[in-house]
C-alpha positions as CSV (number, residue, x, y, z in Angstrom):
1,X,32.0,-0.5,-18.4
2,X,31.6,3.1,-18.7
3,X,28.9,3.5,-16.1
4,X,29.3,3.4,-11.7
5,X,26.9,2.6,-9.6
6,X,26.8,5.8,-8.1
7,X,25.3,7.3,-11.3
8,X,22.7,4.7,-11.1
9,X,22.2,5.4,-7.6
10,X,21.6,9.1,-8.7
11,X,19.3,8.6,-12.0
12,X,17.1,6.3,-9.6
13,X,16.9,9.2,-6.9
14,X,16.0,11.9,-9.1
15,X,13.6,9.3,-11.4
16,X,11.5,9.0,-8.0
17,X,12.2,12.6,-6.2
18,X,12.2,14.6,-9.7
19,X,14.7,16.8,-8.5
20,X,18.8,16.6,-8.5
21,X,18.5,18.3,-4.9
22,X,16.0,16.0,-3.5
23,X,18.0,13.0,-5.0
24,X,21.2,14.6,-3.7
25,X,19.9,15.1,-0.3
26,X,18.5,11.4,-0.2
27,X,22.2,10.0,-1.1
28,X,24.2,12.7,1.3
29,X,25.7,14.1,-1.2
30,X,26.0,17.9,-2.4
31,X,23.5,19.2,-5.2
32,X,26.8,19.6,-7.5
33,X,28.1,16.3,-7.1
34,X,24.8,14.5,-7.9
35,X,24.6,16.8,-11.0
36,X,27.6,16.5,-12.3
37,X,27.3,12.8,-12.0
38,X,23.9,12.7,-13.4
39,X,25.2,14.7,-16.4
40,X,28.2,12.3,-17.4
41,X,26.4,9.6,-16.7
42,X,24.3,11.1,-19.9
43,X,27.1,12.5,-22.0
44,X,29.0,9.2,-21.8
45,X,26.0,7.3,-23.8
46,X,24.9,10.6,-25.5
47,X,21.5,10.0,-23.9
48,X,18.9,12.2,-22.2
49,X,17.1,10.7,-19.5
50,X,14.8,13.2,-18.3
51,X,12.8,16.4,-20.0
52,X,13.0,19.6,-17.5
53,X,9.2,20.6,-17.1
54,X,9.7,24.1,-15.1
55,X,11.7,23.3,-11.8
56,X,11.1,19.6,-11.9
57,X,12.5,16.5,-14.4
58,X,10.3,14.3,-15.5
59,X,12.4,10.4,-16.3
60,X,11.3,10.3,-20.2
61,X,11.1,7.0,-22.4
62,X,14.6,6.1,-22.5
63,X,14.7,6.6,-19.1
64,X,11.7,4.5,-18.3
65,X,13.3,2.1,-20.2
66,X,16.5,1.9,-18.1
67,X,14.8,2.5,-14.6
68,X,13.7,-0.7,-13.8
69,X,17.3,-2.2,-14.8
70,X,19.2,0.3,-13.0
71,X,16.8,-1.0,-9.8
72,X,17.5,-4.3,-10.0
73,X,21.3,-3.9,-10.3
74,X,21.5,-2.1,-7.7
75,X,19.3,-4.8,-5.5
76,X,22.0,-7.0,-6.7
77,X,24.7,-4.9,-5.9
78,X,23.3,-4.4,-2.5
79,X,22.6,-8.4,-1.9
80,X,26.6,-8.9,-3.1
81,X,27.4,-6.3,-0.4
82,X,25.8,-7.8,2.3
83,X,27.1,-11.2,1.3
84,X,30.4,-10.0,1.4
85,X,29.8,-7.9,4.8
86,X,28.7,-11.4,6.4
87,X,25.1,-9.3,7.3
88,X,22.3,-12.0,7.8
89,X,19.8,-9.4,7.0
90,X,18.4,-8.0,3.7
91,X,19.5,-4.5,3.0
92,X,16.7,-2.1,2.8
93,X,13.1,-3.1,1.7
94,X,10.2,-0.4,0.9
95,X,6.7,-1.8,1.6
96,X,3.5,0.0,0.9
97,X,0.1,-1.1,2.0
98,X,-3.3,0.7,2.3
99,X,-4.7,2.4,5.3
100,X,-6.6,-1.0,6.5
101,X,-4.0,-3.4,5.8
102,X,-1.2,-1.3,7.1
103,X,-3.1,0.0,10.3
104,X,-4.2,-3.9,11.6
105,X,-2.2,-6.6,10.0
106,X,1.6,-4.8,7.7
107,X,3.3,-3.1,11.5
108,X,2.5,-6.6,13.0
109,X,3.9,-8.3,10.0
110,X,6.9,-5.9,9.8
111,X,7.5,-6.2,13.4
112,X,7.6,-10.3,13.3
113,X,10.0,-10.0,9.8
114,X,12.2,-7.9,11.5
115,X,12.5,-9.6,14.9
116,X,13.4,-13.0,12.5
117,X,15.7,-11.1,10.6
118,X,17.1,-8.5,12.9
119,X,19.8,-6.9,10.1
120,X,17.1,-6.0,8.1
121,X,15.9,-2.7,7.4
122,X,12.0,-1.9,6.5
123,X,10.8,1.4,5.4
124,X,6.8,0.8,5.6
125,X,4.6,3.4,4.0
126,X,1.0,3.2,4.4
127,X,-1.3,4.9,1.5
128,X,-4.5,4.8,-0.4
129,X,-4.9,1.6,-3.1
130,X,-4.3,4.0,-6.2
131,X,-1.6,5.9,-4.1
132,X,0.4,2.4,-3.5
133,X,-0.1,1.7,-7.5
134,X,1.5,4.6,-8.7
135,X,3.9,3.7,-6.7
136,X,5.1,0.3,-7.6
137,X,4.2,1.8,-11.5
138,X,7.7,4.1,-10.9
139,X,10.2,1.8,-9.1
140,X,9.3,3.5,-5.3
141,X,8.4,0.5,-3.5
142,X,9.7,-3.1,-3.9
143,X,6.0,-4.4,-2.6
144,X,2.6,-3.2,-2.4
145,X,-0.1,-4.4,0.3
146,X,-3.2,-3.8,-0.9
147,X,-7.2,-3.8,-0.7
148,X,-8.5,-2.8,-4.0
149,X,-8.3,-3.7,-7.3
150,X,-4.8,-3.3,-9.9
151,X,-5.5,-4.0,-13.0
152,X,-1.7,-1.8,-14.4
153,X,0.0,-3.3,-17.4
154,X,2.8,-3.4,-15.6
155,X,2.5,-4.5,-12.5
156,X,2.0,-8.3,-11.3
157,X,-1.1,-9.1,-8.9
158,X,-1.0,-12.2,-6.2
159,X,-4.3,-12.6,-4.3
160,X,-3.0,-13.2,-0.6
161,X,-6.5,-13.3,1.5
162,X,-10.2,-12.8,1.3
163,X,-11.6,-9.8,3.6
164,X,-15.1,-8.6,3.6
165,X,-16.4,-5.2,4.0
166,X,-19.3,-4.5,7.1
167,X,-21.9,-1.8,7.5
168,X,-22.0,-0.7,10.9
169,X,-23.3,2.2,13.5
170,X,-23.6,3.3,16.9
171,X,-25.5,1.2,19.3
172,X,-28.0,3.4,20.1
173,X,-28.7,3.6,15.8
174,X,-32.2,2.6,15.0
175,X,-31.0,0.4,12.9
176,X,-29.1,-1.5,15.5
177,X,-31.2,-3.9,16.4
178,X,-32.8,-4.2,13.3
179,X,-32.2,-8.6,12.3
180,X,-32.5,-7.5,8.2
181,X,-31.7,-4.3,6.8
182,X,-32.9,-3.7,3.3
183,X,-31.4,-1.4,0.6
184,X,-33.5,1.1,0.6
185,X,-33.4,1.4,4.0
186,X,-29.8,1.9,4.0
187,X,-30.6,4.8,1.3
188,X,-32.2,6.9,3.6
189,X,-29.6,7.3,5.8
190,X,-26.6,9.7,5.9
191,X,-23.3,8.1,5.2
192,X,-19.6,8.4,6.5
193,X,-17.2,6.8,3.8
194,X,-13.9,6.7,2.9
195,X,-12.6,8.7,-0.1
196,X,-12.3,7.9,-3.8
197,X,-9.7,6.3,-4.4
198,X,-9.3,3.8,-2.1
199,X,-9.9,0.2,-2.2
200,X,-12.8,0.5,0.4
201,X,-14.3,2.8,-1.6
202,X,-14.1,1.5,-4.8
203,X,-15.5,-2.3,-3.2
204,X,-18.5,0.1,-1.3
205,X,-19.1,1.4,-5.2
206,X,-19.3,-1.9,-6.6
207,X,-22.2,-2.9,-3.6
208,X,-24.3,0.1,-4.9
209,X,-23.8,0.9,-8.2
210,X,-27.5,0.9,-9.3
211,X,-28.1,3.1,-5.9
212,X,-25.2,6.0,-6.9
213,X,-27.6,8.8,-7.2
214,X,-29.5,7.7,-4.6
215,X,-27.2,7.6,-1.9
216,X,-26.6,10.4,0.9
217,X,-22.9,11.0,1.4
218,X,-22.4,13.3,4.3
219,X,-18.6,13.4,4.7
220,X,-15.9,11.5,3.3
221,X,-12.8,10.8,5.2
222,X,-9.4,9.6,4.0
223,X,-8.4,7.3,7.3
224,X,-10.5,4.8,8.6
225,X,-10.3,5.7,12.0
226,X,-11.9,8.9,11.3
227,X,-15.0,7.1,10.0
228,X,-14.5,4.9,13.1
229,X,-15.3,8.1,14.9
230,X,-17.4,9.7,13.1
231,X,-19.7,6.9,12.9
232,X,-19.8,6.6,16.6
233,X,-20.5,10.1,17.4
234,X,-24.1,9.5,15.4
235,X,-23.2,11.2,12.1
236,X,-24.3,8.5,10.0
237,X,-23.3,5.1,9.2
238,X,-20.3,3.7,7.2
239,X,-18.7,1.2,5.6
240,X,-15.8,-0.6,6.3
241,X,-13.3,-3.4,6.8
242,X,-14.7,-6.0,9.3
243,X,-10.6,-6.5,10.4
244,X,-11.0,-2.9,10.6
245,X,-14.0,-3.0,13.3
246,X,-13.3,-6.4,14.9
247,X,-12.0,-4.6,18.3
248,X,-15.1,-1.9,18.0
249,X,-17.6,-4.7,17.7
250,X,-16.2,-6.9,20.6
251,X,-16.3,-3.6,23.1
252,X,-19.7,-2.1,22.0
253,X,-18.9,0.8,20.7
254,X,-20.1,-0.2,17.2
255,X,-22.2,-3.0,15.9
256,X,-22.5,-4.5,12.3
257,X,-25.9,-3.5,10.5
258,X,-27.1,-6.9,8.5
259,X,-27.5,-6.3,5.0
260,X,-27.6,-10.1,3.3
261,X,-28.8,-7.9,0.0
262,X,-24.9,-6.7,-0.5
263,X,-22.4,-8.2,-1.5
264,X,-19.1,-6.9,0.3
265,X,-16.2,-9.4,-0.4
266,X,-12.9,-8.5,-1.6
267,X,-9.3,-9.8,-1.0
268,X,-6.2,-8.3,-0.3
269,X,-3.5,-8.5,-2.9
270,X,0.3,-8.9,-3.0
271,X,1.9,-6.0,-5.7
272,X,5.3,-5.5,-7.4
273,X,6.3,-4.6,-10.7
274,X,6.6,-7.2,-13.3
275,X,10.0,-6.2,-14.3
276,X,11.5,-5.7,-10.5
277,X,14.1,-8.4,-9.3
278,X,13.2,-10.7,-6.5
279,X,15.3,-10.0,-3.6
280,X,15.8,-12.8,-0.6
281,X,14.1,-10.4,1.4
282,X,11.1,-10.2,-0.7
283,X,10.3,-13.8,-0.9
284,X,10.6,-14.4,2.3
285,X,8.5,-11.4,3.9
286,X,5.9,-12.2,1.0
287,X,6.4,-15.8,2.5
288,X,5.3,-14.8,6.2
289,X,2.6,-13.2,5.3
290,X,0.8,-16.4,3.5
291,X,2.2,-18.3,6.7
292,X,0.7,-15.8,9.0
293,X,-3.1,-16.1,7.1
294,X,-2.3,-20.2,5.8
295,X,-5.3,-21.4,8.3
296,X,-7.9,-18.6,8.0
297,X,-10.3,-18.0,5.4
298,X,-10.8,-14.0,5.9
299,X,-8.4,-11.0,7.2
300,X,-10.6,-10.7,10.5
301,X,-9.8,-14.5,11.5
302,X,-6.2,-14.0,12.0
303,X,-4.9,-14.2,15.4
304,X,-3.2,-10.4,15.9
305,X,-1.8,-11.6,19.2
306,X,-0.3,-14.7,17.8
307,X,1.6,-12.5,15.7
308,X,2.5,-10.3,18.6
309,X,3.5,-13.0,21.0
310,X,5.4,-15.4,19.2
């Protein structure tokens, strides 16, 4: 075998940083070493792997072609290690979920994986829906939480839970105590959303997409907290998770607006690419989190503390 492992570590660093320096820096190593290795790694199968585009290298199709095999021996590699090491963890798993699914259910998740398995290491990046995507697309992340849809060739799609989006306001709103609020109603008033992009988004689109031109978007905000805020401050109203808003609503400090004339269900979706390698560790963390929501039918009826406590 002509090839180490440490030249697959390398093409797999600079495949995902698209630079030798940035790869090197990621493995410890010094920029020359990582090129050098990179380079022989090419010359001994008289391949090239990546096209230079100004300072940067973009992985090409032969590349692409080996990337997701290079992964997955190395997830081996790393399983055989800890084996042999005697660790009762899993190595090093990268998790990416969107902004409402990593903000009120993926740290508390994390938090109860890693107190089961306490050798385990989690890197948890939290993102917009087409963000997380793009990621699992290129081999960054070995699973993707997310809130929107997926419809990438190459990417496999679980649905994990139902979740439903809410229109709220401030209490002292006039449409706060309002029992029914129609559509065109909810047309004349000013609107805090989050950007395009994400999964909110994209489920609020759906809900109006014969109202588009008619709607008054006043500011658009890429964290959900922010149109938390916003909202509250009497800017306008929004649009978001009810998980999201389930502590706001029990103190007061926002209330749902009815609209029965909407239709705001979604689910949340398990993501990883269809040619990745199942790792221990990612059955079993994909496993807690269908335990975790086994007896509820929707993201906002899952007991937090439960999660905390136990």
């Amino acid at each position: 075998m002509k090839f180490s492992l440490r030249q697959l570590e390398i093409f797999v660093a600079v495949s995902r940083t698209g630079s030798v320096s940035k790869a090197a820096q990621a493995l410890f190593l010094s920029q020359s070493a990582a090129s050098t290795a990179l380079a022989e790694f090419e010359k001994q199968y008289n391949v090239q792997l990546f096209d230079r585009v100004g300072k940067s290298l973009r992985i090409n199709q032969a590349g692409q072609q080996l990337l997701p095999h290079a992964v997955e021996l190395l997830d081996r590699a790393q399983e055989i290690h800890n084996l042999m090491e005697g660790h009762a963890g899993y190595g090093l798993m990268k998790i990416g979920a969107t902004l409402t699914i990593g903000n009120y259910l993926a740290t508390l998740l994390v938090a109860e994986f890693l107190h089961e398995h306490a050798d385990s290491r989690i890197e948890l990046q939290v993102h917009n829906t087409k963000t997380i995507i793009e990621q699992i697309a290129n081999h960054e992340l070995d699973i993707g939480l997310i809130e929107g849809g997926c419809h990438h060739p190459d990417i496999e799609v679980e649905t994990w839970i139902a979740d439903e989006l809410v229109v709220f306001c401030a209490p002292d709103h006039p449409l706060a105590n309002k029992k029914k609020v129609t559509v065109q109603q909810l047309l004349a008033e000013p609107w805090i959303l989050r950007e395009k992009g994400s999964g909110t988004r994209e489920t609020f689109d759906r809900a109006f997409h014969n109202y588009h031109s008619q709607l008054n978007i006043r500011l658009e905000l890429e964290h959900t907290e922010a149109v938390k805020r916003t909202v509250e401050s009497g800017l306008g109203i929004g649009c978001i998770s009810r998980l999201a808003l389930k502590d706001a609503f029990r103190r007061g400090s926002l209330v749902p607006v009815n609209t029965p004339a909407l239709d705001l269900g979604r689910y949340f979706y398990f993501l990883w690419h269809k040619q990745k390698y199942q790792t221990t560790g990612m059955r079993e963390f994909l496993a807690l989190c269908q335990s975790i929501t086994a007896d509820v039918s929707r993201s906002d009826e899952v007991n937090l503390t439960r999660i905390i406590k136990e």
